[in-house]
N, C-alpha and C positions, 0 to 999 in steps of 0.2 A: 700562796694566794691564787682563786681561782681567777683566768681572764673572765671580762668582762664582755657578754657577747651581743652585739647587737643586730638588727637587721634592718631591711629596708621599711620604714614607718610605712602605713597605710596612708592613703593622702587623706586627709579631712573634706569629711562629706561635705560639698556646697551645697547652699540652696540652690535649686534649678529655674534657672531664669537670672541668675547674679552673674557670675563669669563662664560658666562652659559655655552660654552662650554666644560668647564673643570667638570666630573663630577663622582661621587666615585658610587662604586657597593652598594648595601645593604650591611651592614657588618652582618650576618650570624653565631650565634655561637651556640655551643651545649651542654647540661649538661644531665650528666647519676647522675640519683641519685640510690640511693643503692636500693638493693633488700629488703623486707621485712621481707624474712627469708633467712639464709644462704645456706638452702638446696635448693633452690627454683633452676630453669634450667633457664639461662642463655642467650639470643638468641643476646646481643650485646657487641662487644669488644672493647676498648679502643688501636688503634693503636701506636698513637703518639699523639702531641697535638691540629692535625689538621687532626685527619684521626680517624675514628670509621667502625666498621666490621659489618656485621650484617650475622649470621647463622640462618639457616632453624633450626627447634623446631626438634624433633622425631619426632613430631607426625603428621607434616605435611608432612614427605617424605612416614608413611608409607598412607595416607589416601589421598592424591595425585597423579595423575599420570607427571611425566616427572623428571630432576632431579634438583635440587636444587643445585645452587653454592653461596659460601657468598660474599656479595655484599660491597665494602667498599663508603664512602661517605668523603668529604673533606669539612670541613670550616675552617674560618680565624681562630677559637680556637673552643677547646675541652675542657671540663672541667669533669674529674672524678668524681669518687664517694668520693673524699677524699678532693676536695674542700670548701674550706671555701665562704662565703658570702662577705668578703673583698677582698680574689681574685679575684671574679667574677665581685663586685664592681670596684677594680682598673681599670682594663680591658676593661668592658663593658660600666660603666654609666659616671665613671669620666671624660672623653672628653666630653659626652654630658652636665653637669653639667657644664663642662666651657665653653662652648660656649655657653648655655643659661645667665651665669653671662656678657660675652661678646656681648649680641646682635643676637643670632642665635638660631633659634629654635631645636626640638629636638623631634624626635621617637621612644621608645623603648616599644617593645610589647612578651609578652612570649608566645610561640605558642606548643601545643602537645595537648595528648591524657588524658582522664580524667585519674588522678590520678597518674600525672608522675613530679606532682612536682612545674606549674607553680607558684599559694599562696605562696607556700615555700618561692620560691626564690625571686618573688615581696614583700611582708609581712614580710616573716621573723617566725621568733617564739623566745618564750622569752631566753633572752640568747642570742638570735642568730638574730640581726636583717637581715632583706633583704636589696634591692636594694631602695626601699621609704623609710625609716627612713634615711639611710645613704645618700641620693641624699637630703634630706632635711638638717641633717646636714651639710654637708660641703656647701649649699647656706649659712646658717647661718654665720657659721664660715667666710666667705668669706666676705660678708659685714654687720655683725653684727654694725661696730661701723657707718657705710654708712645709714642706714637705715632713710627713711624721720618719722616723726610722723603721728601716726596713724589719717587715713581720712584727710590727704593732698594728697593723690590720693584716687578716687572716681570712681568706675568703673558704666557704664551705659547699656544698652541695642542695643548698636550698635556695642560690641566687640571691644570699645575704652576705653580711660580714659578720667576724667577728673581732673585737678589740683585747688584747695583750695588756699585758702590764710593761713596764722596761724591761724588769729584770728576765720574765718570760722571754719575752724577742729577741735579748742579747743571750741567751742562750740559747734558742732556735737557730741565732745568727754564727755564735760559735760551733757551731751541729753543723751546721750546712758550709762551713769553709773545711772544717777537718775532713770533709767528703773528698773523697779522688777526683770525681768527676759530678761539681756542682752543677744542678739545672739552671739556677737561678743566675742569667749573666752578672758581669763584676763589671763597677765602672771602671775600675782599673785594668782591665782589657785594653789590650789596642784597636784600633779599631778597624773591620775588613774592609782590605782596600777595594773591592768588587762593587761596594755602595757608599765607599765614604763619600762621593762626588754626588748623590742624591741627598743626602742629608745636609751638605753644607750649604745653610742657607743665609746670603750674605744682609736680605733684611730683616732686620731683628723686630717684631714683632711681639707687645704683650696686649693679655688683658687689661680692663680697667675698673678698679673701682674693687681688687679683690678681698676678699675678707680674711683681715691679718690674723684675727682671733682663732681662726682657725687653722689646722692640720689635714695634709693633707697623703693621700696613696691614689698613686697611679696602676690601675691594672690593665692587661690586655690579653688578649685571646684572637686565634684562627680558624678559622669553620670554612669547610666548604661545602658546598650543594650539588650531589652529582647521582646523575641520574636518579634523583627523585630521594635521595639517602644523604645525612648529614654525618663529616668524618672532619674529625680534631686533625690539624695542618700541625698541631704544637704535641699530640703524642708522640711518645719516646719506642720506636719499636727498633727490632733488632738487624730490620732488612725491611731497604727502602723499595716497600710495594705498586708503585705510582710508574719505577723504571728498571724494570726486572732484569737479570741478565740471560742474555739469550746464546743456546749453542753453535755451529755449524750447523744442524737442521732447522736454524731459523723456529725453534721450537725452544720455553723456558727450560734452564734448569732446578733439576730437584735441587733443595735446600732445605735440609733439618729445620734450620734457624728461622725460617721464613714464617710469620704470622701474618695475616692479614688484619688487615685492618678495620674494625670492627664500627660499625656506624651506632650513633649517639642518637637519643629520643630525644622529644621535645617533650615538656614537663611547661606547669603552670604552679606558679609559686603561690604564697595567700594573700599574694596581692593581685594576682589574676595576671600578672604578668608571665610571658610566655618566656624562658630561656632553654638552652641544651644541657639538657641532665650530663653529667662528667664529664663537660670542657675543661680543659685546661687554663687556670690561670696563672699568669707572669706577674709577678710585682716588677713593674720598672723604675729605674731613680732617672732618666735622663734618655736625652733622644735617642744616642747611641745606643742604650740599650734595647729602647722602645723597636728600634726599626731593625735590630742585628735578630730581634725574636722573627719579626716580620719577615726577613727574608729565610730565615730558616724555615719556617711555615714556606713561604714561597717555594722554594726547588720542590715541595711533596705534591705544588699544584699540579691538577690535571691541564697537561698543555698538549696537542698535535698539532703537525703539520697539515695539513689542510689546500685547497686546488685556490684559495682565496685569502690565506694568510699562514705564513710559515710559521709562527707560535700563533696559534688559535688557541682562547683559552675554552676549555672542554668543563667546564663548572663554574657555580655562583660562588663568591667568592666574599667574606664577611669578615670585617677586622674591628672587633670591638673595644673600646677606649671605654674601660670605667674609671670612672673618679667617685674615690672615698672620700668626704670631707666630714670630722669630728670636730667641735668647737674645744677650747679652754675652760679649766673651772675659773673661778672667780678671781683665782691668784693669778692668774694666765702663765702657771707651772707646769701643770701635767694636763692629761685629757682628759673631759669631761668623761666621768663614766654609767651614764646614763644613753642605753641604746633608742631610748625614742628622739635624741638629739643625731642619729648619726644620718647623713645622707647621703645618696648613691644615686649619681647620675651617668647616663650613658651615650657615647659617640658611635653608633655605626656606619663605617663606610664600607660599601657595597659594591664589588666588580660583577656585574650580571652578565654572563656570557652574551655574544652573538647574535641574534636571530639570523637566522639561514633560512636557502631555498636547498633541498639535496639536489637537486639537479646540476647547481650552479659550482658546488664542492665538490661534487662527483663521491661524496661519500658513501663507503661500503663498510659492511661486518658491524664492528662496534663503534666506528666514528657514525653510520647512519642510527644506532640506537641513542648514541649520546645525542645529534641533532635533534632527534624526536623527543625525548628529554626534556633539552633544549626549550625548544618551540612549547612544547606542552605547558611546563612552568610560566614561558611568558604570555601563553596565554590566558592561562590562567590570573596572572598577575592585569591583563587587559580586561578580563570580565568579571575582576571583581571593583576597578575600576569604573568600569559602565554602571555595575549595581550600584555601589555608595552615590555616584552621580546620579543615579535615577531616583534612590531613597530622598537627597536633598533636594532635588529639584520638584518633584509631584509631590514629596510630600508619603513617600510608600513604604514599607518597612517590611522588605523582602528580605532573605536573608545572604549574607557576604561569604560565597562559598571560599572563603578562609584556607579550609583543611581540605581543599581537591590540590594544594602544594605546599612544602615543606617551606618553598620560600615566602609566601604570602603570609601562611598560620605561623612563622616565627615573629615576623614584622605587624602582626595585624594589631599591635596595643598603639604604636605607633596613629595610626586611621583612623582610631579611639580617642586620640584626645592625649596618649602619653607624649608628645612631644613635637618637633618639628620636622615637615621631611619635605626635601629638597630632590632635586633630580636634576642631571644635565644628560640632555639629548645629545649625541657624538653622533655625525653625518659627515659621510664621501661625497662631494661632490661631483667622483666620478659618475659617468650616466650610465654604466652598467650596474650600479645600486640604486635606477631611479624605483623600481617597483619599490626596497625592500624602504629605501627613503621614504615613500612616499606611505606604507605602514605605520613608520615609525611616528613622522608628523603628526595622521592621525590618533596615534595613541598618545601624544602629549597635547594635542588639543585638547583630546576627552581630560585626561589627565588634571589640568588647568582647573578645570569645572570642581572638582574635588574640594571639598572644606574639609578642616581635620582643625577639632578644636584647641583653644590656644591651651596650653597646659597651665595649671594654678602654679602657682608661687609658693615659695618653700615655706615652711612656720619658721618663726623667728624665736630664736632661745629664750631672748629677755635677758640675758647678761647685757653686763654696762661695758662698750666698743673701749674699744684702742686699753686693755687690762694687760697684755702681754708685755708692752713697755713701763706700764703701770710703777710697777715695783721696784724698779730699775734706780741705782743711781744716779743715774744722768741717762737722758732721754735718749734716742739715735742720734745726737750730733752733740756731741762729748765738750766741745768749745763754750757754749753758753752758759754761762754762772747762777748757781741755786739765787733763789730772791732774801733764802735769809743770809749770805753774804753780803749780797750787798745793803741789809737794812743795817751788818754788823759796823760795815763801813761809815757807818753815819755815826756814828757814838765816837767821843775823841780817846784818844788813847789811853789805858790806863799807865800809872806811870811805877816805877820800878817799888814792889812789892819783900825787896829783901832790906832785912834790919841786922846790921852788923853789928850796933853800940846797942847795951842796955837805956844809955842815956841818950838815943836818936828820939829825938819826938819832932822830928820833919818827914817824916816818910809818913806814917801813919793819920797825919793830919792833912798831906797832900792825895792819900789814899780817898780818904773822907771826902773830902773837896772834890775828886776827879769824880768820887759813886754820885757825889751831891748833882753832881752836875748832868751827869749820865742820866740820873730818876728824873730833873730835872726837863732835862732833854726828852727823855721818855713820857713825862708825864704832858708836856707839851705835844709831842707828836702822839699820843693818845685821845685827847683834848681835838687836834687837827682829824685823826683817824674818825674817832667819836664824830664830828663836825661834817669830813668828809663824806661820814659814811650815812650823817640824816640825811645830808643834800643828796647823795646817792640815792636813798629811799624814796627820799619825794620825787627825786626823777622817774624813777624804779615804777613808785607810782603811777606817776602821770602817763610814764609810759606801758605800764598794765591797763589803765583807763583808755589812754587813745588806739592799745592794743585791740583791746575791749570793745570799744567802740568800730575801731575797724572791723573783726571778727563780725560783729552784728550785722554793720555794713554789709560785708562780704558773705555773710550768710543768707541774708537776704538777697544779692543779688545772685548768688547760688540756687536760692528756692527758686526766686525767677528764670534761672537759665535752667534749673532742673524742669520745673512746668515745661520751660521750653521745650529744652531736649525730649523729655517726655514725650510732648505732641509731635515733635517732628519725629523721632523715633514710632511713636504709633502710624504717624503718616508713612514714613518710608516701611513701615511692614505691612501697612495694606498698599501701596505702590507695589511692595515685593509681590505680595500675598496677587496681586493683580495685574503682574507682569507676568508671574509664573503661570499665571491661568492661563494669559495671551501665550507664551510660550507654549503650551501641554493643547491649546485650540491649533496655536500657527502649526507645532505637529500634525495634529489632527488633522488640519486641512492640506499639509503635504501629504502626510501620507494617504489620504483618501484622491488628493490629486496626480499622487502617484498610481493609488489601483486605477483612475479613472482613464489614464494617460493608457496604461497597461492594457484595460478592455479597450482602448480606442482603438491600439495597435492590432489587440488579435482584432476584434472590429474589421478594421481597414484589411487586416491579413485576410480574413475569410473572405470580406466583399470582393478583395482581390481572385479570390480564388474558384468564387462563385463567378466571377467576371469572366474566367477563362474557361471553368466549367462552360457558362454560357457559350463566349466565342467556339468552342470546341462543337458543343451540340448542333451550333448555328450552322459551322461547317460542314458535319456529321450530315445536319439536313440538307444544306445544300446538294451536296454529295448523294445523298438519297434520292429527292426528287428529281435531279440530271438522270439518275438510274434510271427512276420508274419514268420517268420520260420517257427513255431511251426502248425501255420495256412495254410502254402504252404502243409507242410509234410501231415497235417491230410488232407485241400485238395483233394492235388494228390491220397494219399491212399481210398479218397473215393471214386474219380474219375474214379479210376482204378477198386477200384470193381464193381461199374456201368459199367465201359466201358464191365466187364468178364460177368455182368449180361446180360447186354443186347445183347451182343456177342452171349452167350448162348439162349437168345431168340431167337435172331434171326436163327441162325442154325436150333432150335427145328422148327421155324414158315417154313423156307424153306426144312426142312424132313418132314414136314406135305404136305404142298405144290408137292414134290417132290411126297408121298407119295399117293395123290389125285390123281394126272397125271395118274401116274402108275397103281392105281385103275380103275380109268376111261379107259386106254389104256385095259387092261384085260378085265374090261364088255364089250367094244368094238369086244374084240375079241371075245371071249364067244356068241356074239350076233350075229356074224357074220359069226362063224364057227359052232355055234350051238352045239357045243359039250357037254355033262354033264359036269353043272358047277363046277367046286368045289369051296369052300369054301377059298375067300383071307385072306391075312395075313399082319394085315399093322404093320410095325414096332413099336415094344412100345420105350417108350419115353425115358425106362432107360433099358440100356446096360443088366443087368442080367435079362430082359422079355424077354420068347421064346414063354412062348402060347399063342396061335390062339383063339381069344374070337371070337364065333360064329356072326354074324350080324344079325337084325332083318331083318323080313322082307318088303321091303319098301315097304307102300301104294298106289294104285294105283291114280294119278291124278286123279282131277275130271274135267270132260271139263263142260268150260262152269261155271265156278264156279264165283260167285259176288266178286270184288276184298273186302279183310275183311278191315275196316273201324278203322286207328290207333286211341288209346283210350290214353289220358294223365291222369295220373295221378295226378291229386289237389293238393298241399301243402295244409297241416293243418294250417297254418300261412296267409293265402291268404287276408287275411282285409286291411291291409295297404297296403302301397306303396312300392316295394321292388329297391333291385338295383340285377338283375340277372348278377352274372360274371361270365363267361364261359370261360376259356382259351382257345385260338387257339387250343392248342395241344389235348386236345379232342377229342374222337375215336365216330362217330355217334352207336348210340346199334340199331337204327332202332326196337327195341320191341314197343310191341301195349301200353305200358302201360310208357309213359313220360312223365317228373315233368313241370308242366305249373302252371305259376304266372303270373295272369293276372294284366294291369296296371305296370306293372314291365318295368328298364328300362335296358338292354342287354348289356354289355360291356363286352368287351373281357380284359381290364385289368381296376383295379379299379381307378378312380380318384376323384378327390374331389368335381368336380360340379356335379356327379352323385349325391356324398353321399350327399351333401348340399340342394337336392331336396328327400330325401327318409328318411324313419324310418327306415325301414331293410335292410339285407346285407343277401344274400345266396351265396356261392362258389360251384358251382358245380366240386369235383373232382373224378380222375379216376385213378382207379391200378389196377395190376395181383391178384386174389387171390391166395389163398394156391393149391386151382384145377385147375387155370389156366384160369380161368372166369375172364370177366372184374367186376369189383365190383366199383359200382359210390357210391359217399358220397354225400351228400347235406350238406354243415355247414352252420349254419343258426345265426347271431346274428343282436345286435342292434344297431343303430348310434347314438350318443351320438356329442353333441356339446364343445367344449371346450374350457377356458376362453383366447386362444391365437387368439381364429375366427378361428379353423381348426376344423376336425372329428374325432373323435376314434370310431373303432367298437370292440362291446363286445360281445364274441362267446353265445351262450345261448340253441342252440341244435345241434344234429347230426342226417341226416336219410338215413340210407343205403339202394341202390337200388343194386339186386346180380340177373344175368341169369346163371340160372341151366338148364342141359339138360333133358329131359321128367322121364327118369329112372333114375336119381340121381348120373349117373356112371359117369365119367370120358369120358368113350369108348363106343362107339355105334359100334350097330353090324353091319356086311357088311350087301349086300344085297343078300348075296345069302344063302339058306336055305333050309330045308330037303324036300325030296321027296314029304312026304307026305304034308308038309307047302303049296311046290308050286303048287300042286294036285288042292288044297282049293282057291289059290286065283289064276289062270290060266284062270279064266276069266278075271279078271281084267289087264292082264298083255299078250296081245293077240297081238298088232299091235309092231312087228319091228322098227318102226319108234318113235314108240310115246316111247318104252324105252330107245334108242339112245338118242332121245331129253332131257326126263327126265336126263339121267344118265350126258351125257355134257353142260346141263343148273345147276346140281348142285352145292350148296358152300361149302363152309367147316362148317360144325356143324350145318346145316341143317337137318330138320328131313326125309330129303327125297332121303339123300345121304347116303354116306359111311363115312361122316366125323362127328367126335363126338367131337367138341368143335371147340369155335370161336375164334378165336386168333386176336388180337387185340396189335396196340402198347404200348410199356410201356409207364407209364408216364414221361412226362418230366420235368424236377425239374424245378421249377421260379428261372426266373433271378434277 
């Protein structure tokens, strides 16, 4: 006989808008476990039983800038430091526990920072089981006597079952004990004593309300999640890969034997559901079994030590609880063998590593890849959280990146609508986990926001309940007496039916009598039956009638409460529908109050900046105009004694001048009136000179004389090519002896395409000396080229040209002289005319006149 194979039903399409509508938040709760030491600093409070505080550490306020306020956080429950594991239990897993015995699946996942407690509370510890021991027992306890025999459900590779017959199973079941080394635990095992203190749990604990009709298989499975790769905790390999043996060089050794361990796909079955293609499954009859697989899965977990917790667990960790339940046929004999009757429901509990900072671990090599990991998946698991919250909230239909991780896309039917999923926050109070607390909080606020619709209800077979006692001789309590006993009890006794004599005729007539009386009797309590049973009717009636009329009642005032509800359900969806608005606006106007906040600050930053720009230039100018102050004043006081200098020149050049005239006007006369000349007097230069310096006597012209032939004077430098500069203001000296540079190019101020065509640079300048003589300088240097393409000239000599007058003095003598002088030379000095000529053709500092120096203008400073 072929088994009979069934799998997991499709669920029956609803209409949309009938039940998936209806649908519950994440439930969200939280546990503080205690501090390690008592003195340790504190960073979170226990408000109430739905409300937790969190304080800034010291040492963040003082090594932070801005100030710190404590932040409170709300879930459906809070669990102290003083909670027990069956509190938590009642609480948290027991609904889910019964609706997976009822057909519905189930979520529950522990989520925080390493070392705050998740193991604890999933696991347990001896003495003290967790949340998986306890969810196992009370399955047991629930359909312990329900249970079908082992391998009459058959699990396969398409995340279905299949159903057995007996006779198949009890020979699968004789196969697998003649094995040497069976996979499948024995309840008849002892049991290991390493966890028998986790499983003993002393309150006993069932479901309610479960359905006798049916049979029932327990299956379980271990998965872990590591590094982004999903690996069976329950395959059989031949060398445990997880804890290698290492040499004296601290390096693995080789081992033929040694396979690794190959990581499992995810697969989607046809019912869209997502499970791990070639897990391993365990049929278990009993906790002991349930939890001796569990921990053999355990030792393969990924565990390290760690700067923050000495078992850190280094992977996600997934312990799946299926329950097979098949109803009875009609006899409630054997199993229904009809696979659209069979259901499969599922428990996952979920150990999610850690979240870490590497800093704080100091993790290196491959403990820093597993934390990146790590973090990555749960982040992962944080923004697909944020999306589904945003989908429900605005109303958007972005899409759930699901498959950016293996832990999100195994779990994503779950957030669909396939069942319930729960979550407990595990938090350190210590304040060296305020950051990683203060993460976690807000990923279970977000979290909270979450709807994940309620999942439908199983179809119901349609068989007539309580069939398995049915057929039974006597019900479950063996003591209470069939009813046709005791109707036999009512009839009198018949009386003794043996006839020993041919000629007895008293037995057979007391025979008679006794039936007489029995039909009698019968026919009376049939008569009363008949009786009883019209008054029955009419009650039966009356009470179908006032049923009746109830029903009507009652369905009228159903129509009325339905109107109701109706309207008030349309009201609270546009409330919704206009609360969600107000939400997606109050957004809008935070975050637009937030850019605005933003441009105030750079705003007020720039005005700031422009404020000291300002102060800055203000100073800058300050600083300047003190300068040019300083520059006006020095200036003007230079300017001014120039101005007194040359003032003063000028004056002395026109009392010279003045002084000529005068001179000249007297030889004039003297020549004219011929009288003895005497000896002029020309004023000296400074106020306290009164004597008369004699004058020589002038020479007499020569007529007729060759004009003399000016002679220049050579530069010593004369090779190259010069640039001669001559300024304007230059007084001509007219001497025989002037500086010539031949090849030279003449500018009266310097520029640069002179210089860019020459080697040399000479300046010719001109000033007063100390006697009053013009004194020229020659500055002579070189031109040099420079790396911007302009000129620099570098000074390199100086050579002074000075006109002195013939006697070395100052003052030359008049021209008039002693008797006897002009005795001597009165030949020369004979024709009237030719001395008139001479005397008003003379210049000033001429050797031929009366005038004893050349007065020339000062120099003028470059502009």
């Amino acid at each position: 006989m072929k088994p009979a194979r069934a799998k997991t039903p499709r669920k029956p399409v609803v209409k949309k808008g009938f039940q998936t509508n209806l649908k519950d938040p994440v439930g969200v709760y939280c546990r503080v476990r205690p501090l390690s030491f008592p003195d340790q600093e504190c960073c979170i409070e226990v408000i109430n039983n739905a409300t937790v505080q969190l304080h800034t550490p010291e040492g963040y306020r003082l090594n932070r800038n801005g100030d710190y306020k404590e932040t409170q956080y709300s879930f459906k429950q809070v669990f102290g430091t003083h909670t027990t594991q069956k509190e938590l239990f009642d609480v948290v897993a027991h609904p889910l526990v019964d609706d997976l015995i009822h057909g519905k699946n189930g979520l529950l996942f522990t989520y925080g920072v390493t070392g705050s407690g998740k193991t604890h509370t999933m696991t347990g510890s001896p003495g003290e089981g967790g949340l998986l021991p306890r969810c196992l027992d009370m399955i047991f306890n629930s359909i312990g006597s329900f249970q079908a025999k082992r391998y009459v459900f058959k699990s396969n590779d398409r995340n279905s079952m299949d159903i057995q017959c007996e006779v198949d199973a009890l020979l699968e079941r004789q196969k697998r004990e003649a094995m040497p080394n069976p996979k499948t635990p024995s309840s008849k095992r002892q049991v290991d004593p390493e966890f028998a203190d986790m499983i003993t749990v002393k309150e006993f604990c069932k479901a309610e309300e479960v359905d006798e009709d049916s049979v029932y298989g327990v299956f379980v499975s271990y998965i872990e999640i590591y590094n982004n790769y999903i690996y069976d905790l329950l395959e059989e390999v031949p060398f445990d890969p997880i804890k290698p043996k290492w040499n004296s060089c601290s390096t693995p050794m080789r081992n033929t034997d040694f396979v690794p361990p190959q990581s499992k796909l995810l697969r989607e079955d046809k019912n869209h559901n997502m499970y791990v293609a070639g897990c391993t499954e365990v049929e278990v009859k009993s906790t002991d079994e349930a939890f001796e697989v569990f921990w053999r899965g355990q030792k393969k977990r990924r565990i390290a030590n760690t700067h923050l917790n000495r078992e850190s667990s280094r992977s996600h960790s997934v312990f799946n609880i299926k329950l097979v339940q098949a109803p009875l046929d009609a006899d409630g004999d054997n199993i229904l063998q009809e696979k659209e009757q069979i259901t499969i429901s599922q428990l996952s509990l979920v150990d999610l590593a850690g979240s870490e900072r590497t800093n704080r671990t100091r993790a290196e090599g491959n403990r820093l890849r597993e934390a990146g990991n790590i973090n990555q998946s749960l982040m992962t698991l944080r923004t697909c959280m944020d999306v589904l919250r945003e989908n429900q909230m605005y109303g958007t239909n972005k899409m759930v990146p699901y498959r950016d991780s293996k832990l999100t896309h195994l779990f994503k039917n779950y957030f669909d609508g396939e069942g319930k999923v729960r979550m407990i926050v595990c938090v350190n109070p210590k304040a060296e986990d305020y950051e990683e607390s203060l993460q976690v909080m807000r990923f279970a606020e977000v979290t909270q926001e979450v709807e994940v619709a309620r999942p439908v209800d199983k179809v119901i077979c349609g068989l007539t309940p309580g069939r398995r006692y049915r057929n039974q001789p006597r019900g479950p309590i063996g003591d209470e007496p069939l009813v046709t006993d005791v109707v036999l009890q009512c009839f009198p006794p018949l009386p003794s039916c043996e006839i020993l004599d041919i000629n007895d005729e008293q037995t057979l007539p007391r025979l008679i009598e006794a039936l007489e009386k029995r039909h009698h009797l019968r026919q009376m309590m049939i008569d009363e039956f008949n009786k009883q049973a019209n008054t029955f009717k009419a009650l039966l009636q009356e009470f179908d009638n006032a049923v009746l009329s109830k029903e009507n009642y009652m369905q009228g005032k159903l129509n009325e409460k339905e109107k109701m509800i109706s309207g008030q359900k349309l009201e609270i969806e546009r409330l919704e529908k206009k609360n969600k608005t107000l939400e997606y606006k109050i957004e809008i106007l935070e975050k637009t109050t937030t850019i605005y906040e933003e441009d105030k600050r750079s705003l007020q930053q720039e005005l700031e900046t422009q404020n000291q720009k300002l102060q800055r230039q203000f100073s800058d100018k300050r600083r300047l105009e003190a300068r040019l102050q300083g520059m006006v004043t020095e200036t003007t006081m230079k300017w001014e004694k120039e101005c007194e200098r040359r003032v003063a020149a000028k004056q002395l050049e026109m009392q010279n001048k003045l002084w000529v005239k005068d001179e000249k006007l007297k030889q004039l006369k003297a020549i004219v009136t011929e009288p003895k000349i005497e000896k002029p007097e020309r004023p000296s230069r400074e106020r306290d000179r009164e004597k008369v310096t004699p004058r020589s006597v002038s020479p007499s012209p020569v007529p007729n004389a060759p004009p003399i032939r000016l002679r220049h004077r050579r530069s010593r430098s004369a090779g190259d090519r010069w640039v001669d500069h001559k300024p304007a203001s230059n007084v001509q000296t007219e001497t025989v002896m002037q500086p010539h540079v031949p090849h030279a190019i003449t500018v009266s101020v310097a520029n640069e395409k002179a210089l860019a065509k020459c080697e040399k640079y000479m300046l010719t300048h001109q000033e007063l000396a100390s006697d009053g003589e013009i004194e020229t300088k020659l500055i002579k240097g070189d031109v040099y080229k420079t790396r911007g393409g302009g000129q620099s000239v570098q000074f390199t000599d100086i050579e002074t040209l000075k006109q002195e007058s013939p006697n070395g003095s100052r003052k030359r003598r008049s021209s008039t002289v002693a008797p006897a002088q002009l005795d001597g030379a009165e030949s020369e000095w004979t024709d009237v005319e030719t001395r008139c000529s001479v005397a008003v053709e003379m210049r000033a500092g001429s050797q031929l006149g009366p005038g004893y120096q050349h007065h020339a203008q000062p120099k003028r400073k470059k502009p």
